[in-house]
DSSP file (Angstrom, degrees, kcal/mol; ACC not computed):
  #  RESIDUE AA STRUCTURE BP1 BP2  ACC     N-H-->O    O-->H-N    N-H-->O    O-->H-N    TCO  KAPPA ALPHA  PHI   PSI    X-CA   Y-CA   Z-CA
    1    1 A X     >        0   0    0      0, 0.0     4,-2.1     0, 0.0     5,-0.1   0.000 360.0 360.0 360.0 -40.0   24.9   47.0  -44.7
    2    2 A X  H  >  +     0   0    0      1,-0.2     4,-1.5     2,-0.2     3,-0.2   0.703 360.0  55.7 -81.0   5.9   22.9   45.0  -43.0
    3    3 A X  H  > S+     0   0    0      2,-0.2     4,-2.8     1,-0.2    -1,-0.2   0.837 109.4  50.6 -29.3 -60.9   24.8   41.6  -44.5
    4    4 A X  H  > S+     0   0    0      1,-0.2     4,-0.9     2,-0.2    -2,-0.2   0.731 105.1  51.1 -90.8   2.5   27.6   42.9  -43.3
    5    5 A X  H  X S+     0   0    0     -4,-2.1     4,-1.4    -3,-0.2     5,-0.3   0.960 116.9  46.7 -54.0 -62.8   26.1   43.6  -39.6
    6    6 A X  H  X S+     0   0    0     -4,-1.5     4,-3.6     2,-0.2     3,-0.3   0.839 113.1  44.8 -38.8 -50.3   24.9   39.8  -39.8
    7    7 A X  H >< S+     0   0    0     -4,-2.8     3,-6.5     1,-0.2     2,-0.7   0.760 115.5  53.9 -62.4 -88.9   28.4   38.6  -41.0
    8    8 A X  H 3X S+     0   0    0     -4,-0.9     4,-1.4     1,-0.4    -1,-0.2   0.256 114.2  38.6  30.1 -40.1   30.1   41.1  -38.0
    9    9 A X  H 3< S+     0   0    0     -4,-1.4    -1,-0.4    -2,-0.7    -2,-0.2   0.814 110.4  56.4-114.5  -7.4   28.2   39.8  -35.4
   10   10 A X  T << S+     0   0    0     -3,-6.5    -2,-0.3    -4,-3.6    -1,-0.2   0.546 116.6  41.0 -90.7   9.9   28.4   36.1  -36.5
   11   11 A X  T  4 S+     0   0    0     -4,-0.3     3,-0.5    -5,-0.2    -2,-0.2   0.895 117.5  45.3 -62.1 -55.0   32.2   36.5  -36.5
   12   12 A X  S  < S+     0   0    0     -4,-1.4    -2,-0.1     1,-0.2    -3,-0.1  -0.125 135.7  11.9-106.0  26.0   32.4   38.5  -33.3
   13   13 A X  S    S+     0   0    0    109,-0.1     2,-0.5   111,-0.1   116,-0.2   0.306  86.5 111.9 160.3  57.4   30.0   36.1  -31.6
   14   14 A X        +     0   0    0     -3,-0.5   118,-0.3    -4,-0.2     2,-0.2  -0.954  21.5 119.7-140.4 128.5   28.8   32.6  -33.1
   15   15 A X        -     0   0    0     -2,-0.5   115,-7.7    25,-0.2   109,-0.5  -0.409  63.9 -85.8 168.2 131.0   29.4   29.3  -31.9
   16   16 A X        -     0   0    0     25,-9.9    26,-0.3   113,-0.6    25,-0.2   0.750  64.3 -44.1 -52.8-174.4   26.8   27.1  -31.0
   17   17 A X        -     0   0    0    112,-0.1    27,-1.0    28,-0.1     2,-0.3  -0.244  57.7-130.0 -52.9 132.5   24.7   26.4  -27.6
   18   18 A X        -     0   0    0    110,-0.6     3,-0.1   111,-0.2    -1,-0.0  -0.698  13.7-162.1 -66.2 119.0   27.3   26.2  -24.1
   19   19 A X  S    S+     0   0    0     -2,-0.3     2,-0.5     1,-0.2    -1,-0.2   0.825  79.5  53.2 -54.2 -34.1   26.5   22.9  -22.0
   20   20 A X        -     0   0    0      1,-0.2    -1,-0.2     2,-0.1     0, 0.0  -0.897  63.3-165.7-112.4 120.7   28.1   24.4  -19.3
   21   21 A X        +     0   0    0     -2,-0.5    -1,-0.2    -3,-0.1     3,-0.1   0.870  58.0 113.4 -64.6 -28.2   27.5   27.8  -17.8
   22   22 A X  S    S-     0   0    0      1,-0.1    -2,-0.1    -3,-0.1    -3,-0.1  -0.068  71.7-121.3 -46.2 118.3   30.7   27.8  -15.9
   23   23 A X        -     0   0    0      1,-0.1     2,-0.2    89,-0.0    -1,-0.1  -0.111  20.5-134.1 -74.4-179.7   32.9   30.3  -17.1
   24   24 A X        -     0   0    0     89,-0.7    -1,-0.1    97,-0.2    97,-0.0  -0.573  58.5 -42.8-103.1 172.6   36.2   29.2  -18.4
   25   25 A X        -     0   0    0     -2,-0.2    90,-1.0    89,-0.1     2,-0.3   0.113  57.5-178.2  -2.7  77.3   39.8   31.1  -17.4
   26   26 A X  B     +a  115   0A   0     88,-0.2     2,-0.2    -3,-0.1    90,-0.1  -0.940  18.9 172.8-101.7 142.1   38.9   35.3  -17.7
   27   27 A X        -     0   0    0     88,-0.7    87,-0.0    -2,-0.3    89,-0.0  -0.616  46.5 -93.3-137.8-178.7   42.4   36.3  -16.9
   28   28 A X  S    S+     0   0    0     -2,-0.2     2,-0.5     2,-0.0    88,-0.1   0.024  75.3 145.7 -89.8  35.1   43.8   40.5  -17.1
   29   29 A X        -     0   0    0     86,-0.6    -2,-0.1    67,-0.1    88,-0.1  -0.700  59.2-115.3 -98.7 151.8   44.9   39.7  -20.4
   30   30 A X        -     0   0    0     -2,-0.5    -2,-0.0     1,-0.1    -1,-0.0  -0.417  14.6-152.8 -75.5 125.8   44.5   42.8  -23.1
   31   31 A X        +     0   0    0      2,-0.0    32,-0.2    33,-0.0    -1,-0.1   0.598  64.0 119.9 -69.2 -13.8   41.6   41.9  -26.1
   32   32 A X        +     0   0    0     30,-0.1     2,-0.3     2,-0.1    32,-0.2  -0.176  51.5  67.6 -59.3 149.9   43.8   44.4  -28.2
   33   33 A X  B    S-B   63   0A   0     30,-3.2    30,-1.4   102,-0.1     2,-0.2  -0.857  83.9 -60.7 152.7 164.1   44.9   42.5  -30.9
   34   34 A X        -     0   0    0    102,-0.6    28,-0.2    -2,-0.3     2,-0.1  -0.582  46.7-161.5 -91.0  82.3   44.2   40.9  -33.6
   35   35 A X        -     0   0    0     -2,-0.2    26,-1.9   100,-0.1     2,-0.6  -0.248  20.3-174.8 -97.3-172.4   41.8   37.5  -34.5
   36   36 A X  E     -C  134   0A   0     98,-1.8    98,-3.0    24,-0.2     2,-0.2  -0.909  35.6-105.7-140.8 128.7   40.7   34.9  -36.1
   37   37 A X  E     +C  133   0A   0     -2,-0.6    96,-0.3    22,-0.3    22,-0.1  -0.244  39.7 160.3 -28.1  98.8   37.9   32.4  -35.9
   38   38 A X  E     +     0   0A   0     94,-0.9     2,-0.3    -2,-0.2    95,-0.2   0.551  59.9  17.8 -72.4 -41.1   39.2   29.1  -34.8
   39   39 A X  E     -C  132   0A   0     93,-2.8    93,-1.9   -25,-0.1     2,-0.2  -0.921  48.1-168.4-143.5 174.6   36.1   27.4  -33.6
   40   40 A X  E     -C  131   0A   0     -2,-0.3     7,-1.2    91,-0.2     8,-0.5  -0.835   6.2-168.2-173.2 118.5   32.4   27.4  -33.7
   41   41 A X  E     +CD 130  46A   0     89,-2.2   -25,-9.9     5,-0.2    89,-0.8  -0.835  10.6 169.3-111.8 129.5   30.0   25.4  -31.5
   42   42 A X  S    S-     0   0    0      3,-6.2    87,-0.1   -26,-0.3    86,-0.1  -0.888  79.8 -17.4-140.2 135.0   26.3   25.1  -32.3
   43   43 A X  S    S-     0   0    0     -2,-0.4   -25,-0.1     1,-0.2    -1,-0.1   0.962 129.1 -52.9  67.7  35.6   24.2   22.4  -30.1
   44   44 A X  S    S+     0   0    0    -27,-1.0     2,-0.3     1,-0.2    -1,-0.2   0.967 117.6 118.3  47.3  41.8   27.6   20.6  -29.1
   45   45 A X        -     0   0    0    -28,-0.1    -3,-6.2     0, 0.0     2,-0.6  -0.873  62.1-144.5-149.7 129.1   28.5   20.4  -32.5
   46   46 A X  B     +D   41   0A   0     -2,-0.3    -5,-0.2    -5,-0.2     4,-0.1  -0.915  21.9 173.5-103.0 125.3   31.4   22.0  -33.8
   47   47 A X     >> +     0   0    0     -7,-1.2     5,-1.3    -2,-0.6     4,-1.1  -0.254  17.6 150.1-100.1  20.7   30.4   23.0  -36.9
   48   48 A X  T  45S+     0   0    0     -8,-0.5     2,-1.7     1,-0.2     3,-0.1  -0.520  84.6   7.3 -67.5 145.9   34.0   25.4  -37.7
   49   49 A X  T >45S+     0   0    0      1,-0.2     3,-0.9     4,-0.2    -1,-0.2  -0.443 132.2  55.0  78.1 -78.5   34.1   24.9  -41.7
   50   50 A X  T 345S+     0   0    0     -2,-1.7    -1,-0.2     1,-0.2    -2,-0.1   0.775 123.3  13.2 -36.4 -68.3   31.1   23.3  -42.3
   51   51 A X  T 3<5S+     0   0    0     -4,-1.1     2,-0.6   -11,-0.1    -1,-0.2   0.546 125.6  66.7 -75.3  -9.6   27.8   25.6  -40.6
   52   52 A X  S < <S-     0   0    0     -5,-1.3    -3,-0.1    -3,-0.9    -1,-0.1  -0.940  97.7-133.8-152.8 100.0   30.4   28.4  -40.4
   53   53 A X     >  -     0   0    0     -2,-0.6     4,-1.4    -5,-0.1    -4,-0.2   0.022  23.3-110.8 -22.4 137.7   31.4   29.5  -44.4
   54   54 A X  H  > S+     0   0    0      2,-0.2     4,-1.8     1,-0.1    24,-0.1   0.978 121.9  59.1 -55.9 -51.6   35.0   30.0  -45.9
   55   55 A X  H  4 S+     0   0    0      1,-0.3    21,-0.3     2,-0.2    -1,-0.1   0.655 108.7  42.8 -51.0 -54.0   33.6   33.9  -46.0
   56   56 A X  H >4 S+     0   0    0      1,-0.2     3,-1.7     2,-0.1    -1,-0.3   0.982 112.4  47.7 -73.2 -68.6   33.1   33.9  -42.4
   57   57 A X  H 3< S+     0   0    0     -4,-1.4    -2,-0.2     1,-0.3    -1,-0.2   0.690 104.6  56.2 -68.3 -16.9   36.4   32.0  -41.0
   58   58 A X  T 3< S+     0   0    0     -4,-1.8     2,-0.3    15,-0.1    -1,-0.3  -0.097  84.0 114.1 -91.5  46.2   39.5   34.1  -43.1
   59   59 A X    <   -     0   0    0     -3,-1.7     2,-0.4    15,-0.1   -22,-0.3  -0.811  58.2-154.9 -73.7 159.7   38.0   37.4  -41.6
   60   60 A X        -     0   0    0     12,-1.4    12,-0.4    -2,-0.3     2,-0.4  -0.996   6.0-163.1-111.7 128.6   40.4   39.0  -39.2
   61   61 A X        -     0   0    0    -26,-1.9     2,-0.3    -2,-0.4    10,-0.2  -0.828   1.5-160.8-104.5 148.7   38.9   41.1  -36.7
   62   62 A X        -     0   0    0     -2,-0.4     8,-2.4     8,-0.3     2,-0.3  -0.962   4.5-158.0-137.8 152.7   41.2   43.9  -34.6
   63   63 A X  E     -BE  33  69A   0    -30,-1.4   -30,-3.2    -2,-0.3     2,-0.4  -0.966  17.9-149.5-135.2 135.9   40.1   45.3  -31.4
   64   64 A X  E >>  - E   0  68A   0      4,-1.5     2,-3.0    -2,-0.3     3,-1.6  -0.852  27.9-118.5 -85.8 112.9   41.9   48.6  -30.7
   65   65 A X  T 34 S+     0   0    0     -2,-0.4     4,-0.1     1,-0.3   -33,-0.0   0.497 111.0  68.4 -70.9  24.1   42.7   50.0  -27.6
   66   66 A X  T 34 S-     0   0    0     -2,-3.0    -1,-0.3     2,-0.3     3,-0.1  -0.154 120.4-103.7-120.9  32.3   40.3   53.0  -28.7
   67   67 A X  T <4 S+     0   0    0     -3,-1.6    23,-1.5     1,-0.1     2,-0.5   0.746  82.5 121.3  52.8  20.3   37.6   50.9  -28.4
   68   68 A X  E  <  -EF  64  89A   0     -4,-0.6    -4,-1.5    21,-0.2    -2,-0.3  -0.991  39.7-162.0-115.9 145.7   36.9   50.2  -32.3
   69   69 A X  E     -EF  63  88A   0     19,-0.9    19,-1.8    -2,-0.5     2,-0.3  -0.811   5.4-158.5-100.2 153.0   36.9   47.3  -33.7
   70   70 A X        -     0   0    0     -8,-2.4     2,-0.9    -2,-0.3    -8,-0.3  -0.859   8.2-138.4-146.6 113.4   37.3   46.5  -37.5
   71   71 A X        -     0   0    0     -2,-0.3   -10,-0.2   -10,-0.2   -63,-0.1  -0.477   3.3-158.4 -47.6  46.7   36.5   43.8  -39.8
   72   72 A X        -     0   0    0     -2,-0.9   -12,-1.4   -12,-0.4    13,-0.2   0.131  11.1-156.1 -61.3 134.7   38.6   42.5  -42.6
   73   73 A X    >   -     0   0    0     11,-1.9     3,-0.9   -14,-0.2    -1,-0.2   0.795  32.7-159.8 -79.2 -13.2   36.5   40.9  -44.7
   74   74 A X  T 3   -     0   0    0     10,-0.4    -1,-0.1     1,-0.2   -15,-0.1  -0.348  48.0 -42.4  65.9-157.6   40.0   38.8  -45.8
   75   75 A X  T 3  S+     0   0    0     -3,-0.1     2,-0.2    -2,-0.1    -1,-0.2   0.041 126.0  68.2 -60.0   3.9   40.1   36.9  -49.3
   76   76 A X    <   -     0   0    0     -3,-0.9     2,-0.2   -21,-0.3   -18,-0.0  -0.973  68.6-164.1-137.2 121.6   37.1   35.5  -49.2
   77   77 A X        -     0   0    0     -2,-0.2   -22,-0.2     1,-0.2     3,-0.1  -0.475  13.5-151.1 -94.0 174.5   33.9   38.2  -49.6
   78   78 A X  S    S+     0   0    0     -2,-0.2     2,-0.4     1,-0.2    -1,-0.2   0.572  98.3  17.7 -79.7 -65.6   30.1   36.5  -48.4
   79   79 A X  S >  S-     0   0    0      1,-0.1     3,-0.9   -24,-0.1    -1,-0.2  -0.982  77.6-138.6-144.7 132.1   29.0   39.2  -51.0
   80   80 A X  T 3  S+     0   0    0     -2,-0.4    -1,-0.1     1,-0.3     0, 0.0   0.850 110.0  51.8 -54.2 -31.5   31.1   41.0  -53.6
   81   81 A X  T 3  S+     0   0    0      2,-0.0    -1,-0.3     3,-0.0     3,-0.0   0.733  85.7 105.5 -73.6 -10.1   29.4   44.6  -52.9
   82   82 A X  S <  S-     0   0    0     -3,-0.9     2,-0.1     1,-0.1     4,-0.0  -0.622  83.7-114.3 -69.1 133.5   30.3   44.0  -48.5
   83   83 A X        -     0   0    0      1,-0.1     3,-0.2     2,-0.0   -10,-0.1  -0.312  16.9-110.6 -59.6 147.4   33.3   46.6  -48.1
   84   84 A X  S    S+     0   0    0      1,-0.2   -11,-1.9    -2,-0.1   -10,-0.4   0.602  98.7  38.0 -75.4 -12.0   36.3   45.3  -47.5
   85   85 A X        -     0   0    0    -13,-0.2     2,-0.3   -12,-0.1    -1,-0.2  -0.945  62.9-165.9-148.7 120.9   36.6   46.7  -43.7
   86   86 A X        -     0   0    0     -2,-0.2     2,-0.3    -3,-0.2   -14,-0.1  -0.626   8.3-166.5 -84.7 123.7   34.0   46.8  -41.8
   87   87 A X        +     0   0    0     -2,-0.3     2,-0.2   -17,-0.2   -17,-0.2  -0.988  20.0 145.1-141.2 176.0   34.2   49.0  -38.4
   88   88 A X  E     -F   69   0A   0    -19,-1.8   -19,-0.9    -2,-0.3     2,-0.3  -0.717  41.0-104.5-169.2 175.5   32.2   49.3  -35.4
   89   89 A X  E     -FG  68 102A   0     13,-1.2    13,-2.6   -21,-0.3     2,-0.4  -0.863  28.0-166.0 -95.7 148.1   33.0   50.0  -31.3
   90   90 A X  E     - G   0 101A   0    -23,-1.5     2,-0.6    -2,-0.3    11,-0.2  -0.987   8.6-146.4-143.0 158.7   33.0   47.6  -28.4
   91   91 A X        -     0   0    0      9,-2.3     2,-0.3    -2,-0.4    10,-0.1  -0.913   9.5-152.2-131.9 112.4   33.1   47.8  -24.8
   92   92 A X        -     0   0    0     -2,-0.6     2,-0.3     7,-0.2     7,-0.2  -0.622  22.4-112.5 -77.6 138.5   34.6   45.6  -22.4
   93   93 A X    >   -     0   0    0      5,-1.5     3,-1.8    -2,-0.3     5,-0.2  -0.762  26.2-125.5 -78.9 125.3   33.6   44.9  -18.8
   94   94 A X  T 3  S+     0   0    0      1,-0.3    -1,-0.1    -2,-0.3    -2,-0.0   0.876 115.9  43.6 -58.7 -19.4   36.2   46.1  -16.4
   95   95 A X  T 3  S-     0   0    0      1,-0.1    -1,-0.3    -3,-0.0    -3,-0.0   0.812 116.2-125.4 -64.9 -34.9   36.5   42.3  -14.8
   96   96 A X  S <  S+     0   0    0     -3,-1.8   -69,-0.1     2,-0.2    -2,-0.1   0.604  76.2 119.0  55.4  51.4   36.4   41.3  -18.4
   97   97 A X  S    S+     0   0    0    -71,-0.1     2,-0.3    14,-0.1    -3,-0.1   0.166  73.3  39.9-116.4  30.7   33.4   38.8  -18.5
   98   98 A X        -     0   0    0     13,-0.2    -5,-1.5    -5,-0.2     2,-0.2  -0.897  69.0-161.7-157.0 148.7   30.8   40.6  -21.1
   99   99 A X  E     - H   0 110A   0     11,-0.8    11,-1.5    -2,-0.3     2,-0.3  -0.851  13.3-145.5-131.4 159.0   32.3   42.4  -24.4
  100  100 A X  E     - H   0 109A   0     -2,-0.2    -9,-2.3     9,-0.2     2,-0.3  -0.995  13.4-167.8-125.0  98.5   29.9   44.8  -25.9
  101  101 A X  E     -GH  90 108A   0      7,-1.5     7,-3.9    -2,-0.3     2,-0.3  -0.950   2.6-174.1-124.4 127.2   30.1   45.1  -30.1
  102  102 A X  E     +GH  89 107A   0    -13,-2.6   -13,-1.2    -2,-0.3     2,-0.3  -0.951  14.1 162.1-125.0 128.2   28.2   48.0  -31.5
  103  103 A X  E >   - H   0 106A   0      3,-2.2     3,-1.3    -2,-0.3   -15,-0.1  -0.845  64.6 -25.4-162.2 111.9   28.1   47.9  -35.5
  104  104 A X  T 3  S-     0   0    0     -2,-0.3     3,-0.1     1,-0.2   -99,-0.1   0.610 121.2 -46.3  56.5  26.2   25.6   49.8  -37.5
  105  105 A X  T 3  S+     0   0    0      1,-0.5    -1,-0.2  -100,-0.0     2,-0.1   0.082 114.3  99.3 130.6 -49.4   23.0   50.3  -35.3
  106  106 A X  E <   -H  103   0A   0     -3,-1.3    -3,-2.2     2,-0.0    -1,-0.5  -0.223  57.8-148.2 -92.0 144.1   22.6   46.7  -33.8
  107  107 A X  E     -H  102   0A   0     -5,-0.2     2,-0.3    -2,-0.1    -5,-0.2  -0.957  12.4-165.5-148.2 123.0   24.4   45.8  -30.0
  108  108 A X  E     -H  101   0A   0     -7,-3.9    -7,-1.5    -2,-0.3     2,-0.7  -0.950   2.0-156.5-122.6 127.6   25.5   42.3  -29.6
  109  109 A X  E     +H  100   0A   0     -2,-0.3    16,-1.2    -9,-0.2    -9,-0.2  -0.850  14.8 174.4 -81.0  95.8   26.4   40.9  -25.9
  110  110 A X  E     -HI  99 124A   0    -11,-1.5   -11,-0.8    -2,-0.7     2,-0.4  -0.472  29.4-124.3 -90.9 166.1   28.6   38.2  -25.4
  111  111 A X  E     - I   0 123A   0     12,-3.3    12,-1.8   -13,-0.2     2,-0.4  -0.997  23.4-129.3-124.1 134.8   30.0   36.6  -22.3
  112  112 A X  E     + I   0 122A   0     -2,-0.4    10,-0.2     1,-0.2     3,-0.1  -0.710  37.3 163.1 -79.1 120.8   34.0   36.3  -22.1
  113  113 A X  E     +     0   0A   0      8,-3.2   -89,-0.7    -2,-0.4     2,-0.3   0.354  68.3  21.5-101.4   9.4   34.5   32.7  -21.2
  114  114 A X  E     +     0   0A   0      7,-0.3     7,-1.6   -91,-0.1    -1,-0.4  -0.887  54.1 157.5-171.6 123.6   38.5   32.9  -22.3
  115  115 A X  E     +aI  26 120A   0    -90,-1.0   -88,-0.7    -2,-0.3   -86,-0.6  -0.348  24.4 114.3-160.2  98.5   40.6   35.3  -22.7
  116  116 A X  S    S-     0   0    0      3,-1.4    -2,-0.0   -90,-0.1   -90,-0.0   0.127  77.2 -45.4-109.8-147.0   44.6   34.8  -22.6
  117  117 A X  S    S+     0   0    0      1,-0.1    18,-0.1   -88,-0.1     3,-0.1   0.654 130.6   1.2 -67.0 -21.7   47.5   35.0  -24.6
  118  118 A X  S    S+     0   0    0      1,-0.2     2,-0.4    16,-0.1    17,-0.3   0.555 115.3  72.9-148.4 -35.7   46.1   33.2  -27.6
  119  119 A X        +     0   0    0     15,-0.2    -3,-1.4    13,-0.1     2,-0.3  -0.649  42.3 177.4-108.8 157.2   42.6   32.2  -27.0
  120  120 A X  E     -IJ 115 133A   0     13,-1.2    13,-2.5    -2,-0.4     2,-0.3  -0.857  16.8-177.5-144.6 119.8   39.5   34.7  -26.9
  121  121 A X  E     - J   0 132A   0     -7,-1.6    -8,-3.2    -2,-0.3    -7,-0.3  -0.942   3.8-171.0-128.1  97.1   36.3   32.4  -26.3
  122  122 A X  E     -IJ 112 131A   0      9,-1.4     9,-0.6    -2,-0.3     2,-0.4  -0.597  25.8-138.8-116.3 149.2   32.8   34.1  -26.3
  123  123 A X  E     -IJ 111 130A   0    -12,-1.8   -12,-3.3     7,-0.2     2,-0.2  -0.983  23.4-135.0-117.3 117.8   29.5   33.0  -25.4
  124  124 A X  E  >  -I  110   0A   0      5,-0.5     4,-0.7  -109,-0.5     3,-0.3  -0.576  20.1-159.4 -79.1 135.0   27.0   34.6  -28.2
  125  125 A X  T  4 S+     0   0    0    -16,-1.2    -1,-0.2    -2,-0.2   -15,-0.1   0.876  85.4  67.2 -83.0 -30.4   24.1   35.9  -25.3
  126  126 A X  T  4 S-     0   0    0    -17,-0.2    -1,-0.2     1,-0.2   -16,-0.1   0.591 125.3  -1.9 -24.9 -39.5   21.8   35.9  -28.2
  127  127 A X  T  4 S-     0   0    0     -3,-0.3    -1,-0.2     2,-0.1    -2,-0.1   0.163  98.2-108.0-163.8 -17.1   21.6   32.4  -29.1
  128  128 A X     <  +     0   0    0     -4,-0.7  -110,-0.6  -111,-0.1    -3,-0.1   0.576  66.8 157.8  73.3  13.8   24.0   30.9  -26.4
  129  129 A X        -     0   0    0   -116,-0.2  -113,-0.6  -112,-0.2    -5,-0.5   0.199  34.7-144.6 -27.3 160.2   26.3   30.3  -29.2
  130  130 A X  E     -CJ  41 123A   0   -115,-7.7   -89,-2.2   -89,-0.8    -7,-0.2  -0.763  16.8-176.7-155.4 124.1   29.9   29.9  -28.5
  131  131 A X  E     -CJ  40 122A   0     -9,-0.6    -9,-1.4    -2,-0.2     2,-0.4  -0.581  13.8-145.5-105.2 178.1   33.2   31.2  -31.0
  132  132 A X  E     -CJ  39 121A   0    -93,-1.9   -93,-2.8  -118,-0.3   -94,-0.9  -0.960   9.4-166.6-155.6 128.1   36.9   30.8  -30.7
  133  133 A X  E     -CJ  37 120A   0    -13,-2.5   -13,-1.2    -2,-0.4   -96,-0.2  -0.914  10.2-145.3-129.7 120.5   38.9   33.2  -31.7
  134  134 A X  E     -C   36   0A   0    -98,-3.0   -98,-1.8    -2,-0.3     2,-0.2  -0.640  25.8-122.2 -80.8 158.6   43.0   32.7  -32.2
  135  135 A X        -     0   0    0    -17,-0.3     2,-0.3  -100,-0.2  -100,-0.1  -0.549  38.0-157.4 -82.4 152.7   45.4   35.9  -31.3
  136  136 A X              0   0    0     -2,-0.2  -102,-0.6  -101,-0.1   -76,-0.0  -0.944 360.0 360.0-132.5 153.2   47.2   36.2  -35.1
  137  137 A X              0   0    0     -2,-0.3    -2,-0.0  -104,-0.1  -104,-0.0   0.069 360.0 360.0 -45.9 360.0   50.8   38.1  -35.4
């Protein structure tokens, strides 16, 4: 379990160090949905594919308007025993500039620097990290 905390919260909140605190666009757009890793920043190096696993980047994550979120682990496991869906709750800030991911125990804090139509862009608070996340269909 805890593997699949680690994977969970470096999905829902990894990409590498910000140069800039200024956030980017937080708009009234709805997180419900479903996505998918797109980028991954660590030190001003995007490191999507390379630092960042096949395992990691086909998950899909869905955020629910009942405040769970759930992980598909997609076609690619980290580790054959990790379940194939994953769930967990999150909490949104009503302004929508912090999401809240609670998964097995473990609270991870991000800062919304994006969030539209298509892009969802988080700042891991952990680690200063920063992912990008695509809307999928």
């Amino acid at each position: 379990m805890k593997k699949i905390s680690q994977i969970l919260m470096l999905f829902i909140t990894t990409v590498f160090t910000m140069v800039s605190c200024k956030k980017d666009e937080v708009s009234s757009t709805s997180i419900v949905g479903k996505w998918k890793m797109s980028g991954y920043i660590h030190n001003d190096i995007d490191v999507f594919g390379t630092g960042v696993g096949p395992c990691i980047i086909d998950n899909l994550i869905t955020f629910s308007s009942t405040n769970v979120v759930e992980v598909d682990e997609g076609p690619t496991k980290c580790s054959a025993s990790d379940p194939q869906i994953s769930t967990g709750t999150y909490s949104i800030t009503p302004n929508q500039t912090n999401l809240s991911i609670t998964y097995d125990g473990s609270i991870e804090n991000n800062d919304i620097l994006t969030l539209n139509t298509t892009i969802l862009k988080l700042k891991q608070l952990s680690n200063n990290d920063i992912v990008t996340y695509t809307r999928q269909p």
